[in-house]
PDBQT receptor file of N, H, CA, C and O in Angstrom, charges set to zero:
ATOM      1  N   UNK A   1       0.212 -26.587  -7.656  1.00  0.00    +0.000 N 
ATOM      2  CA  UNK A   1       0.891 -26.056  -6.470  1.00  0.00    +0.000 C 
ATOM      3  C   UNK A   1       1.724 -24.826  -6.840  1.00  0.00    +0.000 C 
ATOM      4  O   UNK A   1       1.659 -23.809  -6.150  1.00  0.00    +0.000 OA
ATOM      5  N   UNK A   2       2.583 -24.919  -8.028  1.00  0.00    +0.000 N 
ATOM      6  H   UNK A   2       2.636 -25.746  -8.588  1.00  0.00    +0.000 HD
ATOM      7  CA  UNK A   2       3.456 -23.805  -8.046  1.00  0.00    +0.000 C 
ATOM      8  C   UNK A   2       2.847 -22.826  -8.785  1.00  0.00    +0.000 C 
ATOM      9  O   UNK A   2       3.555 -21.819  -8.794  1.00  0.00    +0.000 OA
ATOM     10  N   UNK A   3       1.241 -22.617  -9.775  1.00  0.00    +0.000 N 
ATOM     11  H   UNK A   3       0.665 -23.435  -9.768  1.00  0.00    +0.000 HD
ATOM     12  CA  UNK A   3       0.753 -21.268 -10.039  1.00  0.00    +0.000 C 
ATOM     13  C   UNK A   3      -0.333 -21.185  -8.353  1.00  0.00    +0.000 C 
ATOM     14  O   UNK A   3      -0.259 -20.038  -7.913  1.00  0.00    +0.000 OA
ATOM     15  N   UNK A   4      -0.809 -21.677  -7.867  1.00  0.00    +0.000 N 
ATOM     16  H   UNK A   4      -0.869 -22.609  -8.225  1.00  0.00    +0.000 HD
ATOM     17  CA  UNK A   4      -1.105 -21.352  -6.479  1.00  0.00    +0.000 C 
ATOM     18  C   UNK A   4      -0.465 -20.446  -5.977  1.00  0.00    +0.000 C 
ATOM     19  O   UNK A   4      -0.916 -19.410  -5.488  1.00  0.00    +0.000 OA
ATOM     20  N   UNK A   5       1.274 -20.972  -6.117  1.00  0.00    +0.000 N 
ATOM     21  H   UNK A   5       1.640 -21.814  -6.514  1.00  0.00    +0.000 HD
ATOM     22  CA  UNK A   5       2.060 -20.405  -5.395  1.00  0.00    +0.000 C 
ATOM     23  C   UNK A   5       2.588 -18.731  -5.871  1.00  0.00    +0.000 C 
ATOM     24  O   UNK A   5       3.183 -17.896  -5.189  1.00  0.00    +0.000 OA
ATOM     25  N   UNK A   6       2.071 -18.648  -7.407  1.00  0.00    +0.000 N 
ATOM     26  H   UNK A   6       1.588 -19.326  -7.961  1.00  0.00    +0.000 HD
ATOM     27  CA  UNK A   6       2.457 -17.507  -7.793  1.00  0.00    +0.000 C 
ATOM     28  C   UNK A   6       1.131 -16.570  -7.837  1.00  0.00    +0.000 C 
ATOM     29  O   UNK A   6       1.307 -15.388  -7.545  1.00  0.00    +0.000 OA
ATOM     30  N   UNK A   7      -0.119 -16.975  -8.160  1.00  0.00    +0.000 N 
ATOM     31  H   UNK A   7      -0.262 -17.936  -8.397  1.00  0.00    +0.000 HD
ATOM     32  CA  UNK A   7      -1.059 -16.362  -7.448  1.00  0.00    +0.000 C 
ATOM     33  C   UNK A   7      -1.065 -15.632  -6.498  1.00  0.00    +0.000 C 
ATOM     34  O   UNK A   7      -1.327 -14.433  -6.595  1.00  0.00    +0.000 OA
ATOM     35  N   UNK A   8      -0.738 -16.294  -5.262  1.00  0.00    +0.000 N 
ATOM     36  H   UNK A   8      -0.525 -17.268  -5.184  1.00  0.00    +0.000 HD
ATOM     37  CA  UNK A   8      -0.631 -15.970  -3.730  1.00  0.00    +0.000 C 
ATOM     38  C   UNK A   8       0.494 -14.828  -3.768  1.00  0.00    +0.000 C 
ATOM     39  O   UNK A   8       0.130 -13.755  -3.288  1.00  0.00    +0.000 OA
ATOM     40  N   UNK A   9       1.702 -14.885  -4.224  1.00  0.00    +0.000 N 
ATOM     41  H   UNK A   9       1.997 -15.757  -4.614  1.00  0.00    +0.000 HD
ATOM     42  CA  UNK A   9       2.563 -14.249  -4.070  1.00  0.00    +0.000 C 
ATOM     43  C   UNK A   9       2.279 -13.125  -4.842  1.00  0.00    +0.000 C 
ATOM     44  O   UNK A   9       2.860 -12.233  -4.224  1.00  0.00    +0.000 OA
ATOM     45  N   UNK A  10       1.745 -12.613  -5.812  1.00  0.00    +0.000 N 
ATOM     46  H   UNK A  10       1.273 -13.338  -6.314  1.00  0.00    +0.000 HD
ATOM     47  CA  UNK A  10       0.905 -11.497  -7.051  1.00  0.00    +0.000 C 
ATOM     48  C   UNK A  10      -0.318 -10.768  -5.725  1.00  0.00    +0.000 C 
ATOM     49  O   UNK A  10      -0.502  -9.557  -5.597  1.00  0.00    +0.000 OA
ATOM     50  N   UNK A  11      -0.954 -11.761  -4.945  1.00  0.00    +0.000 N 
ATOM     51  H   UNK A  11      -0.804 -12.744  -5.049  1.00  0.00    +0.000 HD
ATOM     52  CA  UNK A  11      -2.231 -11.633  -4.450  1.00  0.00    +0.000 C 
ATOM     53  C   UNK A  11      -1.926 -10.621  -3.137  1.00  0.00    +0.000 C 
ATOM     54  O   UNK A  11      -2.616  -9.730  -2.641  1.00  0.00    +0.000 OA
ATOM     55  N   UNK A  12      -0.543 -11.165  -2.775  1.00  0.00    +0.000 N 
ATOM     56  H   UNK A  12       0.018 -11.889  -3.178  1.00  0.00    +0.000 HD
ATOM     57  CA  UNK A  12       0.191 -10.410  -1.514  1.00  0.00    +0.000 C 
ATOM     58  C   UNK A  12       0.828  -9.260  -1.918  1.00  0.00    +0.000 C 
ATOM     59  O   UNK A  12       0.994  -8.348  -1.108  1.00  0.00    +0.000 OA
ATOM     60  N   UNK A  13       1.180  -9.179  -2.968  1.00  0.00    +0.000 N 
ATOM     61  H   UNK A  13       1.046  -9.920  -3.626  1.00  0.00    +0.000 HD
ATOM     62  CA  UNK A  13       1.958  -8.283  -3.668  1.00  0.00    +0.000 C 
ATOM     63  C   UNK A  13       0.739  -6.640  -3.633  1.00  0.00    +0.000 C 
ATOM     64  O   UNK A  13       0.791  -5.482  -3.218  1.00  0.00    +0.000 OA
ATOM     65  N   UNK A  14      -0.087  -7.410  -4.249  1.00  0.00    +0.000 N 
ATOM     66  H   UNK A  14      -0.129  -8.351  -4.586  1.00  0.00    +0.000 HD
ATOM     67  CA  UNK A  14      -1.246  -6.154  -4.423  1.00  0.00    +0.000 C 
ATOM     68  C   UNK A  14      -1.523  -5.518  -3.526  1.00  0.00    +0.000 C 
ATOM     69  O   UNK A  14      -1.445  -4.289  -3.529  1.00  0.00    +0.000 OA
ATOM     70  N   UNK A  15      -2.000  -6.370  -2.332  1.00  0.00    +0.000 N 
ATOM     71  H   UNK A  15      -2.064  -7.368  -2.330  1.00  0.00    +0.000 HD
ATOM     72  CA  UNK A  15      -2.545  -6.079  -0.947  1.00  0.00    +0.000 C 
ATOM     73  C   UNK A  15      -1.470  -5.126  -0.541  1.00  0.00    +0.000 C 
ATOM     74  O   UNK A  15      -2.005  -4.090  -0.145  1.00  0.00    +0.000 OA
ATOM     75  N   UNK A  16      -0.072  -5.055  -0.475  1.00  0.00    +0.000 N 
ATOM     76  H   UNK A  16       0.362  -5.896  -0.796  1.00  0.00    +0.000 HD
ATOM     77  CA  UNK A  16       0.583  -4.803  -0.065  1.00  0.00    +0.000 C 
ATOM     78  C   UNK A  16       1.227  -3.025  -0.450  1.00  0.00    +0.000 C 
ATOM     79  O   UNK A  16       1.783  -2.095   0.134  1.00  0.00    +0.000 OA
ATOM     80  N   UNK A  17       0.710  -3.367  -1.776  1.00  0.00    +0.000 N 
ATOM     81  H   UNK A  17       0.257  -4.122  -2.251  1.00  0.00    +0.000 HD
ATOM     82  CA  UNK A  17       1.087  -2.413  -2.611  1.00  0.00    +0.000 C 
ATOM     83  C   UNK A  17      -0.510  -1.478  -2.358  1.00  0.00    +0.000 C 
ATOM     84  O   UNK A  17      -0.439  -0.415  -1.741  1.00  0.00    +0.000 OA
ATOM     85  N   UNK A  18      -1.356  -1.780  -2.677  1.00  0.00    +0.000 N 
ATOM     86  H   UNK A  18      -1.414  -2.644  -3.178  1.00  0.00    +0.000 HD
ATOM     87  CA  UNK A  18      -2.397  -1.002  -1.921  1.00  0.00    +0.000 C 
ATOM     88  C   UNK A  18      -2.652  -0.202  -0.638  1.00  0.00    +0.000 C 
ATOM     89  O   UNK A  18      -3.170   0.894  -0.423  1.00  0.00    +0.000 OA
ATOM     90  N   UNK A  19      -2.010  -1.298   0.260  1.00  0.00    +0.000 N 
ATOM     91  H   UNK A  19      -1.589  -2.188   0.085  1.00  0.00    +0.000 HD
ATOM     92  CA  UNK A  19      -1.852  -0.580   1.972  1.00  0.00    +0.000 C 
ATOM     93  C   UNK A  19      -1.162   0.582   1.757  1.00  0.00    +0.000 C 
ATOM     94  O   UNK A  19      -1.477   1.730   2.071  1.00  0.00    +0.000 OA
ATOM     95  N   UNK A  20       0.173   0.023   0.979  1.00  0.00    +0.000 N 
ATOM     96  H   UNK A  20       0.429  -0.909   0.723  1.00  0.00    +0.000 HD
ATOM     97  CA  UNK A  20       1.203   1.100   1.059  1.00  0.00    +0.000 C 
ATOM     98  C   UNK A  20       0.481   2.422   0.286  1.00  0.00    +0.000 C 
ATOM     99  O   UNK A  20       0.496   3.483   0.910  1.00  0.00    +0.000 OA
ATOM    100  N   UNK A  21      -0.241   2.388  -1.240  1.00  0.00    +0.000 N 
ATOM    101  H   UNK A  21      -0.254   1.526  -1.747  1.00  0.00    +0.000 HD
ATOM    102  CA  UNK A  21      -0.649   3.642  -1.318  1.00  0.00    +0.000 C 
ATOM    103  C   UNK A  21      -1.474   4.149  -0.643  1.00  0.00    +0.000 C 
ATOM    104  O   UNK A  21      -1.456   5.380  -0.669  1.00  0.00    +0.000 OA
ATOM    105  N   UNK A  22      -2.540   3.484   0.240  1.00  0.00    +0.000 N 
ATOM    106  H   UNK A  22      -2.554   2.485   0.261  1.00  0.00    +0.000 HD
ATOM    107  CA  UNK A  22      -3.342   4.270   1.566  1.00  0.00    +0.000 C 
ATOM    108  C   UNK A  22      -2.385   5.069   2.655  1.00  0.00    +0.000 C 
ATOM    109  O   UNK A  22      -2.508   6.123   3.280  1.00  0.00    +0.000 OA
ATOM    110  N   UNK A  23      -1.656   4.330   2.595  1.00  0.00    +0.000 N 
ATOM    111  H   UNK A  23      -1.556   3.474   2.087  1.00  0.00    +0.000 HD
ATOM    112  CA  UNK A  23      -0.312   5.160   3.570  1.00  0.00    +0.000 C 
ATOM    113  C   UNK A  23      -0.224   6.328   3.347  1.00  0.00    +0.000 C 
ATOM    114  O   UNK A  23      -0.468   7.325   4.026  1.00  0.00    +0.000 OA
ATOM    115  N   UNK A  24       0.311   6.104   1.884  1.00  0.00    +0.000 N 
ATOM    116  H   UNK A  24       0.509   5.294   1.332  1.00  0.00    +0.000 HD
ATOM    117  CA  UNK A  24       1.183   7.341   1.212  1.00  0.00    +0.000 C 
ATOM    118  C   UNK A  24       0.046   8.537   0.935  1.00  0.00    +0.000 C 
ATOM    119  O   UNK A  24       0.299   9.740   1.007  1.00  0.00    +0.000 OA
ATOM    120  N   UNK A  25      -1.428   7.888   0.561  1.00  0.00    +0.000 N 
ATOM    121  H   UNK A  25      -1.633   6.911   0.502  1.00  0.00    +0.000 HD
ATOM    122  CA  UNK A  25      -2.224   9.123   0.659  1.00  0.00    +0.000 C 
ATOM    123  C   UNK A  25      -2.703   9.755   1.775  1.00  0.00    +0.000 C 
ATOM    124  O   UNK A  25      -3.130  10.903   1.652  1.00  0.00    +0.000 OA
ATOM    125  N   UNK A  26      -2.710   9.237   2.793  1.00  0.00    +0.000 N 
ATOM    126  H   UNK A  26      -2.363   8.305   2.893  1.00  0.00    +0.000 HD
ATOM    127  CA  UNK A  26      -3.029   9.757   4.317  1.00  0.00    +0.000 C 
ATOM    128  C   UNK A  26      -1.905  10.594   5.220  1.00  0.00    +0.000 C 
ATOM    129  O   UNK A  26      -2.174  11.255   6.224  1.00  0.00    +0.000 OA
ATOM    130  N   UNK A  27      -0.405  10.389   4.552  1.00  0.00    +0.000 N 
ATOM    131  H   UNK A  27      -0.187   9.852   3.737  1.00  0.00    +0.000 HD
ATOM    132  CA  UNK A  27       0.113  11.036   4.633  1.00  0.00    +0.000 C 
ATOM    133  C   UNK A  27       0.280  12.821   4.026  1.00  0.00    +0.000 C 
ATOM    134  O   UNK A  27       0.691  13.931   4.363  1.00  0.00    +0.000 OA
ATOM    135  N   UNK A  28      -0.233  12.235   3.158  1.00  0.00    +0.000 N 
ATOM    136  H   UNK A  28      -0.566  11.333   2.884  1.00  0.00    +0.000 HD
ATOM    137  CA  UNK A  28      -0.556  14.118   1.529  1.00  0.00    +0.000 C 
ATOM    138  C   UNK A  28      -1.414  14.697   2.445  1.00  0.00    +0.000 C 
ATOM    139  O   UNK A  28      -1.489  15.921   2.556  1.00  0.00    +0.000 OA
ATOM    140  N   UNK A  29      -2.097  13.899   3.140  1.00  0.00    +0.000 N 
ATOM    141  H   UNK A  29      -2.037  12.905   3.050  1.00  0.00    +0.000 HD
ATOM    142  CA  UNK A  29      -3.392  14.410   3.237  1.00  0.00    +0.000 C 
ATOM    143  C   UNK A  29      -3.519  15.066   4.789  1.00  0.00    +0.000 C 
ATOM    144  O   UNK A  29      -4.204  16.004   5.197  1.00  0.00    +0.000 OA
ATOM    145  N   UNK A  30      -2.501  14.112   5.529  1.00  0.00    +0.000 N 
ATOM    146  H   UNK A  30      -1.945  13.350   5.198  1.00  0.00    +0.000 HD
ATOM    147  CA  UNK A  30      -2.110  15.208   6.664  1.00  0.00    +0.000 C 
ATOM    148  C   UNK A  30      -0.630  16.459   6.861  1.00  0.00    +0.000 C 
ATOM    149  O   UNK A  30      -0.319  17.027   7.908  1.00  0.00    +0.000 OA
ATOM    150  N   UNK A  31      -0.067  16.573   5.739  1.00  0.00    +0.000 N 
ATOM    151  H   UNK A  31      -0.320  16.111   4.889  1.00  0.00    +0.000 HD
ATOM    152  CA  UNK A  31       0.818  17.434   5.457  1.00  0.00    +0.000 C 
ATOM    153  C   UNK A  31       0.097  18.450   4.777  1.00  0.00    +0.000 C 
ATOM    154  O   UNK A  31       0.422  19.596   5.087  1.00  0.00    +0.000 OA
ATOM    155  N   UNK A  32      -0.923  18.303   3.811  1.00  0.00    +0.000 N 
ATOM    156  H   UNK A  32      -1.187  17.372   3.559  1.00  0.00    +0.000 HD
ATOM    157  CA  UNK A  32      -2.057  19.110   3.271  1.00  0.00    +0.000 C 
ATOM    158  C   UNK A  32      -2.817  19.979   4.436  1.00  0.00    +0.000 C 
ATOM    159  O   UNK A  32      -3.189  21.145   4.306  1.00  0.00    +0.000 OA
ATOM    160  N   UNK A  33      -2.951  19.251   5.475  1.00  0.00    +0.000 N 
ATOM    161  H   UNK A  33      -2.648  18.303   5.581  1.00  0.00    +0.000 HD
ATOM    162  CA  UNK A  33      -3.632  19.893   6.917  1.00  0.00    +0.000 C 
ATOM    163  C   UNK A  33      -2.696  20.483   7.839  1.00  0.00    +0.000 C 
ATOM    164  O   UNK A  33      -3.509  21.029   8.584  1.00  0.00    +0.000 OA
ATOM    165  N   UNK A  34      -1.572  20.764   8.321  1.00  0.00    +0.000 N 
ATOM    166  H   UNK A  34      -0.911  20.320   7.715  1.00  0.00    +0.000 HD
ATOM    167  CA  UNK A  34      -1.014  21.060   8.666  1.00  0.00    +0.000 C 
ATOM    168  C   UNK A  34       0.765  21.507   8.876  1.00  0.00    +0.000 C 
ATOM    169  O   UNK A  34       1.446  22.048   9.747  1.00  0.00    +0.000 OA
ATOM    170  N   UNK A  35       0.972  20.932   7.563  1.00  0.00    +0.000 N 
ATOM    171  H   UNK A  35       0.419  20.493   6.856  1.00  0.00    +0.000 HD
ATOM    172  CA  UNK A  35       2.266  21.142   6.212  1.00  0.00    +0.000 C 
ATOM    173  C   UNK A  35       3.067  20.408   7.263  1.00  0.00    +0.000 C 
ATOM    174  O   UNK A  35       3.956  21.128   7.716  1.00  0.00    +0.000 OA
ATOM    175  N   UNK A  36       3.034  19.428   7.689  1.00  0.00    +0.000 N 
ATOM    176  H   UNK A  36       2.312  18.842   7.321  1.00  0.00    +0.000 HD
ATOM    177  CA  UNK A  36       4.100  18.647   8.195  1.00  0.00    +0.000 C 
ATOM    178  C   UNK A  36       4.159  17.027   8.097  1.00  0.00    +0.000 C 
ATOM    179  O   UNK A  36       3.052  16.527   8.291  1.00  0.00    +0.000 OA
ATOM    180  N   UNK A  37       4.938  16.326   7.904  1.00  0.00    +0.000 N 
ATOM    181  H   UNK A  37       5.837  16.733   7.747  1.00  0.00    +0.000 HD
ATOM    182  CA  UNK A  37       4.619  14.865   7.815  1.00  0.00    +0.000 C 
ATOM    183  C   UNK A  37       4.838  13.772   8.952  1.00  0.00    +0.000 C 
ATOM    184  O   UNK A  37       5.975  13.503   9.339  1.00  0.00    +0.000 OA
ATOM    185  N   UNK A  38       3.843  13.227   9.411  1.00  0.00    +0.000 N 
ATOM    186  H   UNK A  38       2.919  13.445   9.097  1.00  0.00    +0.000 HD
ATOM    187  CA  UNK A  38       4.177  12.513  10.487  1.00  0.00    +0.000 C 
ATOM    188  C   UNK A  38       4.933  10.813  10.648  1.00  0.00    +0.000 C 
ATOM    189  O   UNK A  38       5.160  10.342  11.762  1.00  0.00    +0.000 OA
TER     190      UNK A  38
């Protein structure tokens, strides 16, 4: 139960941390297009 539990929490961690760098590159990438950040 409790490496489950740290799995899951590593597993969310990633996901999370991934979204966030899709963010952060779609942001470059529309300041790159029109030099402003939305």
């Amino acid at each position: 139960m409790y490496v489950l539990f740290i799995s899951k929490l590593s597993f969310t961690y990633q996901k999370a941390k991934s979204l966030y760098t899709i963010e952060l590159e779609q942001q470059f990438v529309w300041s790159d297009k029109d030099g402003s950040f939305y």
